[in-house]
C-alpha positions in Angstrom: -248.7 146.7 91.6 -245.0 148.1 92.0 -247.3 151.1 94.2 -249.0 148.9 96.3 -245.8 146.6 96.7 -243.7 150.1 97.6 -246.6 151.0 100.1 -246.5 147.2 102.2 -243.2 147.6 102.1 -243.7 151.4 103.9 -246.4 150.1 106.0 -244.2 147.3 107.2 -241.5 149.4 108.3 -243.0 151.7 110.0 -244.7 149.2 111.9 -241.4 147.4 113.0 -239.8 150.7 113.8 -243.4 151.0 115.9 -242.6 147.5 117.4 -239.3 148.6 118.3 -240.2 151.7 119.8 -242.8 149.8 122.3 -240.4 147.2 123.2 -238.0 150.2 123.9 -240.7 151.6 126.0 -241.7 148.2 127.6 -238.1 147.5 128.9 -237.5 151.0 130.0 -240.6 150.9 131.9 -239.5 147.2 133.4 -236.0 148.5 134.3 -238.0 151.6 136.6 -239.6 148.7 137.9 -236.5 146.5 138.7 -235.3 149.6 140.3 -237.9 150.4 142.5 -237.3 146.9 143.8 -233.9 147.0 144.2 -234.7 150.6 146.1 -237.2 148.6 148.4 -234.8 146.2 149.2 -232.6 148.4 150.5 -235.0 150.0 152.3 -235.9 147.5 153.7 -232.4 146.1 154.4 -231.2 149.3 156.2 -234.3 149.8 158.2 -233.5 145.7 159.8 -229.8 147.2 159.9 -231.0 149.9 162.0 -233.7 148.2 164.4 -230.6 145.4 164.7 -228.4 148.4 166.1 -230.7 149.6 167.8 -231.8 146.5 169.7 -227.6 145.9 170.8 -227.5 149.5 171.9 -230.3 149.0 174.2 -229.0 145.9 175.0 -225.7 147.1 175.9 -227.6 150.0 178.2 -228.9 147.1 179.5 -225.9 145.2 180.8 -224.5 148.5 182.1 -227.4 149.7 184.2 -227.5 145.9 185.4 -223.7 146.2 186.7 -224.3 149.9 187.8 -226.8 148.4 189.6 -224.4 145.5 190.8 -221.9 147.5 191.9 -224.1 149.7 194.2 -224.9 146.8 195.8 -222.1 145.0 196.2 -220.8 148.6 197.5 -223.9 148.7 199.7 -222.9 145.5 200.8 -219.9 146.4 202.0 -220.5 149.4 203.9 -223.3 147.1 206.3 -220.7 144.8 206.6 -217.7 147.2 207.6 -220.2 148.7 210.0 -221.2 145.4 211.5 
């Protein structure tokens, strides 16, 4: 009986230590996970980062072809004017 009791007692060890080991393994695998996420996001987060800078730099083109275009005008403008 003392055998048998020694044995469980084994048997039940090494299964905790195998418990262990696969919740180990488990939260290792949930924290590659959690980091993939987190790498996602900030994917994600620098790509809207970029398209938003992009977006004011064409705007910005924008508004300085418009008072290119303004001035030429204006410029236009006066020479008609002064000729007139």
């Amino acid at each position: 009986m003392g055998r048998k009791l020694l044995c469980t007692f084994t048997i039940n060890k090494m299964h905790h230590y195998e418990l262990r080991r696969e919740r180990r393994e488990e939260k290792r695998r949930e924290e590659k996970r959690e980091e993939k996420r987190r790498e996602e996001k900030r994917r994600e987060e620098r790509e809207r980062e970029e398209k938003r800078r992009e977006e004011r730099e064409e705007k910005r083109r924008e508004e300085k072809r418009r008072e290119r275009e303004e001035m030429l005008s204006r410029q236009a403008w006066n020479a008609v004017s002064s000729e007139a």
